[in-house]
Phi, psi and omega in degrees: 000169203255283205256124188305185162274289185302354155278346187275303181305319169324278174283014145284336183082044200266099180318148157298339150292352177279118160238003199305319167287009184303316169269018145269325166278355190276329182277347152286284195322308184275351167276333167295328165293324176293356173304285169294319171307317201274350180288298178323330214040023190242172167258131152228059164191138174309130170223151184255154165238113157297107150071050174253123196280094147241183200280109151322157154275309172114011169257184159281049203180144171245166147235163169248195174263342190249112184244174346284172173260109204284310183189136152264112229273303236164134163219136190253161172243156138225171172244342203236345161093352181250311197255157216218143168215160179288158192274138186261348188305183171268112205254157184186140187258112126269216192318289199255009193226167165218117163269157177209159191276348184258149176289144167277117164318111216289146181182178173244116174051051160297357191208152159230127186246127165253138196192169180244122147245163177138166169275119170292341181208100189282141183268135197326313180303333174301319171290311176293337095032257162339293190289327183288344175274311195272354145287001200250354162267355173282337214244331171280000187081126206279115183099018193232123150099189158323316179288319186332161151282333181297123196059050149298070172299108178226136223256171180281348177289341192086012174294136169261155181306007188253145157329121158323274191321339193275322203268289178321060196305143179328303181296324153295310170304326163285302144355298197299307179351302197264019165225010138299117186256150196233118179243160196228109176270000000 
């Protein structure tokens, strides 16, 4: 996670010797980053992806699903959907693309990519963005209320039964704005 319990705690003003709470902020802590990750569409922490079936173009370019993009472990090709062979082009990234000096053959999940995304270092505003979230499930009551974790449905995206809007205050979106990517396929 980006932001530790003891930066959390800080600014709860929580001794660090105190734990009782410890699995409440720590578990608000990973629903806000997935929170933020899936509102931003980006990662900000390095996650490695393994074997993620994407789409040919029929161009010198992929897109994956997890940005920005940190590193590229390996790209596979098929033709048949059984058998997997490494891509022979010359591959090269930035943030939001994987280039090749060869066109990638247009197909549907025709490719498998293994990479790395994420922020080696998420940006301060992103962190504070987060602990303000989860101070703001601290103060509404840990274990409690509307907010409590119990029966807390949360998806592998972080999403929860609640609304961006019900966690996300007009001042976290905005903080949140400029790191949202909109993507256009």
């Amino acid at each position: 996670m980006i932001v530790t319990l003891g930066e959390v705690k800080e600014y709860l003003k929580i001794d660090n010797a105190d734990t009782i709470y410890d699995a409440f902020l720590t578990n608000w802590i990973g629903i806000c980053q997935g929170l933020v990750e899936e509102y931003c569409g980006q990662k900000f922490e390095i996650v490695r992806i393994d074997d993620e079936l994407v789409s040919g173009t029929g161009d010198k370019f992929l897109y994956v699903n997890n940005l920005p993009i940190y590193s590229v472990l390996s790209v596979q090709f098929t033709t048949d959907h059984l058998t997997w062979q490494n891509w022979e082009g010359t591959i090269w990234f930035d943030k939001y693309r994987i280039y090749s000096n060869k066109e990638f053959p247009k197909g549907t999940s025709n490719f498998k990519v293994s990479y790395q995304a994420g922020y080696m270092q998420a940006p301060a505003l992103i962190k504070r963005a987060i602990i303000e979230m989860v101070a703001q499930a601290w103060y509404e009551g840990p274990g409690l209320g509307t907010l409590g974790t119990v029966g807390l449905n949360v998806s592998a995206g972080g999403a929860t039964g609640r609304s961006f809007r019900d966690i996300l205050l007009e001042r976290h979106l905005e903080i949140l704005k400029p790191f949202k990517l909109e993507r256009i396929i």
